[in-house]
C-alpha positions, 0 to 999 in steps of 0.5 A, spaced: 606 267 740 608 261 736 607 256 742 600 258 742 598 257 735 601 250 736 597 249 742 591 252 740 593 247 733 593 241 737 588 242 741 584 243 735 587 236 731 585 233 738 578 236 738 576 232 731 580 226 733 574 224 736 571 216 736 577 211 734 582 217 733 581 219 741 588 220 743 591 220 737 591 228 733 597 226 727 592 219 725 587 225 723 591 228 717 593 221 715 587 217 711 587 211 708 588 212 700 583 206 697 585 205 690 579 200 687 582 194 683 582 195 676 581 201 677 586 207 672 589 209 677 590 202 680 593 200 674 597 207 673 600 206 680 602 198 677 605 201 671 609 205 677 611 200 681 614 196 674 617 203 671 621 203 678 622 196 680 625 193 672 628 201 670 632 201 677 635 194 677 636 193 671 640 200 670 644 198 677 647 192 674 649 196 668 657 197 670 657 189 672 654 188 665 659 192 662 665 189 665 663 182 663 662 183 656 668 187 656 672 180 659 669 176 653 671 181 648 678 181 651 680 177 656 687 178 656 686 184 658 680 183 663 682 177 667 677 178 672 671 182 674 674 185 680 681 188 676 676 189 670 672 194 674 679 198 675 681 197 668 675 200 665 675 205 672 683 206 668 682 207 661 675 210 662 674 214 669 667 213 673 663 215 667 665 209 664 662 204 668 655 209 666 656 207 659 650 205 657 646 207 663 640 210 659 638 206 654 637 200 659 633 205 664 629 207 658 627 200 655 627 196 662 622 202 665 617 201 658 618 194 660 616 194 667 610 200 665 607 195 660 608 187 664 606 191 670 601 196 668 597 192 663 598 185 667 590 185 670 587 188 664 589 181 660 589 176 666 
């Protein structure tokens, strides 16, 4: 019984996929979304893209930031950035090299929401 519902379902996507779909069946579901330039939701995926592009990076190199300031604030005991990230990983486990994370995730995403979003609306 389960073939015959997906046979019949595809013989029935083939049906509709008729002109430049012919041949096709799995293009007929899939239509092209068109996002006007300008328009709110443009700029609402802009401001998307910005949160994920600055949050995302700048929320990934937090545990190298860390480690740097740590080694300007003592470098006898941070004498490079790879026996910094085991000492950090000692003295503070995993979590201390997320130390950070949220503020830096928050501040980057509104960053990139405002230059990314509103870029078009004052160009």
């Amino acid at each position: 019984m389960i073939k015959v519902k997906v046979l019949n379902s595809y013989r029935a996507l083939k049906a509709r996929s008729a002109g430049r779909l012919k041949g096709r069946p799995w293009a007929a579901a899939a239509e092209e979304p068109s996002y006007e330039y300008g328009s709110t939701k443009y700029l609402q995926l802009c401001g998307l893209g910005g949160m994920l592009s600055c949050g995302l990076t700048h929320t990934a190199v937090v545990p190298l930031d860390l480690v740097k300031c740590c080694m300007q604030v003592d470098p006898g005991k941070y004498k490079g950035i790879l026996s910094g990230f085991g000492v950090t990983v000692r003295n503070d486990g995993l979590r201390g090299l997320a130390r950070g994370w949220a503020p830096t995730f928050l501040g980057y995403s509104l960053q990139g929401l405002f230059k990314f979003g509103l870029y078009d609306v004052f160009v």
